[in-house]
TORROLO-602039 format. One record per residue (C-alpha): residue number from 1; x, y, z. Coordinates in steps of 0.02 Angstrom, whole numbers, padded with zeros to 5 digits. Example, Ala and Ser with C-alpha at 12.3 -4.5 7.8 and 13.67 -1.06 7.14 Angstrom:
# residues 2
1, 00615, -00225, 00390 .
2, 00684, -00053, 00357 .
//
This chain:
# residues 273
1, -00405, 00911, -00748 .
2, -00281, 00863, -00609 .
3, -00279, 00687, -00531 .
4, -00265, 00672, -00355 .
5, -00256, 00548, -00254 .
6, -00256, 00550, -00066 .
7, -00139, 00420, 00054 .
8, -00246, 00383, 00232 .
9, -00081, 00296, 00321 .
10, 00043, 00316, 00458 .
11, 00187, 00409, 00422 .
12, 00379, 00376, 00419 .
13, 00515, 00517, 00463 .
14, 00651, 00424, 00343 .
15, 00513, 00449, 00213 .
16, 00541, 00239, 00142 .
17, 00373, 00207, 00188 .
18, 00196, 00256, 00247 .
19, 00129, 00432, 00187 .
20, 00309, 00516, 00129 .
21, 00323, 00347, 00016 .
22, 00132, 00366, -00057 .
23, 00174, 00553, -00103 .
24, 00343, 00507, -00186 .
25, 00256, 00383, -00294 .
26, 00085, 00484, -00322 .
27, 00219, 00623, -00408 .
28, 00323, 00511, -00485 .
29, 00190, 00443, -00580 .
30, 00104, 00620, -00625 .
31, -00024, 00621, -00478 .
32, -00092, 00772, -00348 .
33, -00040, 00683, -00175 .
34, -00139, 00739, -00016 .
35, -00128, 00645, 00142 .
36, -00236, 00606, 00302 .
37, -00114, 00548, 00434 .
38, -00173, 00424, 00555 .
39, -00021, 00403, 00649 .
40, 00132, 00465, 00675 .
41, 00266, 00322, 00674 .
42, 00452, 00326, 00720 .
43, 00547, 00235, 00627 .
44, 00681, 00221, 00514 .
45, 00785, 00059, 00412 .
46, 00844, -00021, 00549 .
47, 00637, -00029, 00638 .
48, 00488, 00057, 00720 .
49, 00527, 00140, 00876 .
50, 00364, 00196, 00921 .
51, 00191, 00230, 00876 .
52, 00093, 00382, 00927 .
53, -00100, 00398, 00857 .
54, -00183, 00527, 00790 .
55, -00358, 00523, 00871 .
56, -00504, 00457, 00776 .
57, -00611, 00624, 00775 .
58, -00443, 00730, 00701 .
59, -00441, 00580, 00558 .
60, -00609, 00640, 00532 .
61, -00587, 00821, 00524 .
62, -00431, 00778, 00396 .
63, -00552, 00681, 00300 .
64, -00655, 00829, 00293 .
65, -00526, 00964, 00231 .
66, -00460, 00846, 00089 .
67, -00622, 00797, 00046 .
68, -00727, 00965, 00042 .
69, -00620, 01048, -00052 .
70, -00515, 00936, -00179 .
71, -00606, 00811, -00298 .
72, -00526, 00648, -00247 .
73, -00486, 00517, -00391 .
74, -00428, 00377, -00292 .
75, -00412, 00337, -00095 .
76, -00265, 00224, -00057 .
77, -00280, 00182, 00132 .
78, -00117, 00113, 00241 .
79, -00093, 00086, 00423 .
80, -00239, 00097, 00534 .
81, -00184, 00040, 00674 .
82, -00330, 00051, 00811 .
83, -00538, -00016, 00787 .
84, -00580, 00199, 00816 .
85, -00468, 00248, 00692 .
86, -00533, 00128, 00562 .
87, -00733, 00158, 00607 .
88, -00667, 00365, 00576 .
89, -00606, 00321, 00392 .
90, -00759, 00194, 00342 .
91, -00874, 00348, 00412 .
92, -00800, 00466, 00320 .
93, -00772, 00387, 00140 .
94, -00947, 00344, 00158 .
95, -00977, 00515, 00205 .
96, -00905, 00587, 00051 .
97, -00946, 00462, -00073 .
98, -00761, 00406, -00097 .
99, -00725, 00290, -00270 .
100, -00554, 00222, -00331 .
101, -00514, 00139, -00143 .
102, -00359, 00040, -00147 .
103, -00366, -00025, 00042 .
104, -00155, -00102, 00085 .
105, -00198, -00203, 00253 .
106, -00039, -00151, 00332 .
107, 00002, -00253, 00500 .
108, 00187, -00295, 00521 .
109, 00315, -00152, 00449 .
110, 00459, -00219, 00340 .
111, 00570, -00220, 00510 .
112, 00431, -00386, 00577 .
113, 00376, -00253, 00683 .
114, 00193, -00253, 00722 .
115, 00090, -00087, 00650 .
116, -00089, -00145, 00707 .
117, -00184, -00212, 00870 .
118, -00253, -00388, 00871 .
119, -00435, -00320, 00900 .
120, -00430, -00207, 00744 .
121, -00391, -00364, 00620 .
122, -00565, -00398, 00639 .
123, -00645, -00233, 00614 .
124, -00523, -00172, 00460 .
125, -00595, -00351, 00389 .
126, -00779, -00331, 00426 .
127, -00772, -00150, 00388 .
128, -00670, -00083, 00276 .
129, -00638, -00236, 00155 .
130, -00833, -00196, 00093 .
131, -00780, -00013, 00061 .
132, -00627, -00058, -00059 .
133, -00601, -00070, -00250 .
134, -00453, -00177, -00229 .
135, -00358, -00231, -00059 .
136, -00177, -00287, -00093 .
137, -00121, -00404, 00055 .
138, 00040, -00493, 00057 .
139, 00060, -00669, 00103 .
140, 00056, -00632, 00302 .
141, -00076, -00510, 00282 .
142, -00185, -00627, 00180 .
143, -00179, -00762, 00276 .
144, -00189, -00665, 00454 .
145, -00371, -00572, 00372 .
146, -00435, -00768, 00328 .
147, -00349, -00855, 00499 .
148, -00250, -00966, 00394 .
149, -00066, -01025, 00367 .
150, 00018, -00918, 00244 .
151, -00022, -00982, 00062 .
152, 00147, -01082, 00008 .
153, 00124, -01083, -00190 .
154, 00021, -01016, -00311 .
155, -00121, -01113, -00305 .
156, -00140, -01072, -00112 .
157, -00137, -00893, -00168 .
158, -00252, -00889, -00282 .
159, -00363, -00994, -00176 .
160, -00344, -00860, -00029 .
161, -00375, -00732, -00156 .
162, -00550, -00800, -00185 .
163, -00599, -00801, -00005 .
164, -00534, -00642, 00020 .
165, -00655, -00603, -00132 .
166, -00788, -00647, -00020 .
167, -00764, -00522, 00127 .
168, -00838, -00376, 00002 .
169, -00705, -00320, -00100 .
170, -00720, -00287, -00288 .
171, -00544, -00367, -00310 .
172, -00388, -00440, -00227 .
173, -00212, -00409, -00264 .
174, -00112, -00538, -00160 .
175, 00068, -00506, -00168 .
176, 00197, -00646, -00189 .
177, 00352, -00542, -00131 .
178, 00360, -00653, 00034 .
179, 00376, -00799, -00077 .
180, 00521, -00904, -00151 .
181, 00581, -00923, -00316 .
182, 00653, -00830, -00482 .
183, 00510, -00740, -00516 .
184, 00415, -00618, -00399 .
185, 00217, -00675, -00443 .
186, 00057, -00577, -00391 .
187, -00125, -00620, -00439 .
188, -00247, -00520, -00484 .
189, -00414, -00594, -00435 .
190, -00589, -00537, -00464 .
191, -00762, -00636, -00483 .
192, -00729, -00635, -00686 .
193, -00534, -00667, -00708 .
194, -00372, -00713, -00632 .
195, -00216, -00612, -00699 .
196, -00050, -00688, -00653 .
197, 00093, -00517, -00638 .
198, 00260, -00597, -00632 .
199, 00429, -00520, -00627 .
200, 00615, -00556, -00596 .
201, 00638, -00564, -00399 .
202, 00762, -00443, -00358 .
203, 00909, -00457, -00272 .
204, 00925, -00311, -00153 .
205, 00902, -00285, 00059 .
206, 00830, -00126, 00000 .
207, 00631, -00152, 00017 .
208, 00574, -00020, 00137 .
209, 00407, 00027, 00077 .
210, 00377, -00102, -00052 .
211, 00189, -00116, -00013 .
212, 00160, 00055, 00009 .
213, 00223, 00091, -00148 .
214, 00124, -00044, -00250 .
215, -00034, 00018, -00172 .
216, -00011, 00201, -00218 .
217, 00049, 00155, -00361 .
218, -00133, 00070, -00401 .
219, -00205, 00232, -00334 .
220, -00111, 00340, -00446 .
221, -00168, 00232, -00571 .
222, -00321, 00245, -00554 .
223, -00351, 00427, -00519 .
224, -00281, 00451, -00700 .
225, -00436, 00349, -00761 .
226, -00339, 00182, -00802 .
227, -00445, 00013, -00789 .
228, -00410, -00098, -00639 .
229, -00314, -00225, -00707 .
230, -00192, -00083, -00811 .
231, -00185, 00009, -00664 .
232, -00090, -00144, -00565 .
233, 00007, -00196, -00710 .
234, 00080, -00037, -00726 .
235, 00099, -00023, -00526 .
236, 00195, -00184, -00536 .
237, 00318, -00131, -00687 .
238, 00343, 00016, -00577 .
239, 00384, -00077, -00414 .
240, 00504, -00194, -00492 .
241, 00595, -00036, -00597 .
242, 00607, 00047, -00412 .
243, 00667, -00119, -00348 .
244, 00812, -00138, -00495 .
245, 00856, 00029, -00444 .
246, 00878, 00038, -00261 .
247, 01052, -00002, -00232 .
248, 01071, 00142, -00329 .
249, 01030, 00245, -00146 .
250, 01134, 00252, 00020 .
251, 01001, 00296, 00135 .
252, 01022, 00206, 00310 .
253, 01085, 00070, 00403 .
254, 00974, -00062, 00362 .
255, 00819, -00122, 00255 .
256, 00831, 00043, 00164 .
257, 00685, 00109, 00038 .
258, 00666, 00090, -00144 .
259, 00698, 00196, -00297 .
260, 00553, 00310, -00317 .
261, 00619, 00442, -00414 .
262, 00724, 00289, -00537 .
263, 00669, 00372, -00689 .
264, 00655, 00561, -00657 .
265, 00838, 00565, -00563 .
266, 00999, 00555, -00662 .
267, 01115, 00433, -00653 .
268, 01263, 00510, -00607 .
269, 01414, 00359, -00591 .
270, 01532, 00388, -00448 .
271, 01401, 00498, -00328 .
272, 01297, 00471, -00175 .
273, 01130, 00483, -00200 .
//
């Protein structure tokens, strides 16, 4: 059988992040990628130029192709930027009895500019968090879903985790990338374990897409029938590999994406890729 995933997210026309990013990682990892777009974004390396939304009852109809036809492994679910939009996607994975959801709070793009309105914090927390396997907030995110400072160390982050834990989700994957230091740490928390995923910080301006990419790379995980905690091991080792290989690309004028295709492109010295 197949694995497929489906990305719920905003899109971006430079294709670093949101829905073109999901699908790039979804087939680089041997996954079926479908999408639901819930907004249409412009932006590129350099920022987000405007947002245009998709309305809540076309989300819905979306949800409906994708879902009445294809047998959905996983659900990885991006930007939702409005409280409609979210109350459409809660409806409809109840509707269809989604599993496998990997729910990436997205709020600020790479850029610092902001992806979601103030009013649908709230309702993405009290509604969707419930719905989702595993959410996967960075430090911002975290600590804007909880009302809190942004956790400064690992203890902090692992004690965010836990309330985060309480909001309904089966587990919590709170991303250190914001954070200082040699090593890049995230934590895996759950109500039975704690798994610390560390991993050389790397040294590159070229992060477009960074939590898009971890979260489908969960997904992808996932549909393929991997365990939760193998799934985001093997989404980190991925990241960082994409990471290590991103100066490899040219693309844009500023923050440009990661390597998503590091180990199915060749390396050919002396070209632009």
């Amino acid at each position: 059988m197949t694995a497929i995933a489906v990305t719920i997210a905003g899109t971006d026309p430079t294709a670093g992040a949101g829905i073109q990013a999901d699908l790039k990682t979804f087939s680089a990892l041997g996954v079926y990628g479908a999408t639901v777009m819930t907004a249409l974004v412009a932006q590129n390396t350099t920022g987000v130029q405007g947002v245009h939304d998709v309305p809540a009852e076309f989300v819905r109809a979306q949800m409906r192709s994708v879902f009445t036809d294809l047998d959905v492994d996983a659900v990885k679910i991006g930007m939702l930027s409005r409280p409609e939009t979210i109350r459409a996607v809660a409806d409809g994975l109840a509707e269809f009895a989604a599993r496998n959801i990997v729910l990436d709070p997205v709020m600020v793009a790479q850029s610092g500019d902001p992806l979601i309105t103030p009013e649908a914090v709230a309702t993405l927390r009290d509604t969707l968090l419930p719905m989702a396997m595993v959410i996967t907030p960075n430090l911002p995110e975290a600590a804007r879903l909880l009302d809190a400072d942004p956790a400064g160390d690992e203890h902090a982050m692992l004690e965010q985790g836990r309330r985060l834990l309480d909001l309904g989700p089966e587990a919590v994957v709170i991303k250190g990338g914001h954070g200082t230091g040699a090593e890049s740490v995230d934590l895996l928390v759950t109500q039975d374990e704690v798994v610390r995923l560390a991993a050389e910080r790397i040294a590159t301006r070229n992060t477009h897409g960074t939590g898009c990419t971890l979260s489908s790379a969960i997904a992808a995980g996932l549909a393929t029938g991997a365990p939760l905690a193998s799934a985001v091991r093997a989404a980190k080792d991925y990241l960082t590999a994409a990471l290590a290989a991103a100066d490899d690309l040219r693309i844009g004028h500023g923050q440009g994406p990661v390597h998503h295709f590091h180990a199915l492109w060749p390396n050919l010295p002396g070209e632009k890729r």
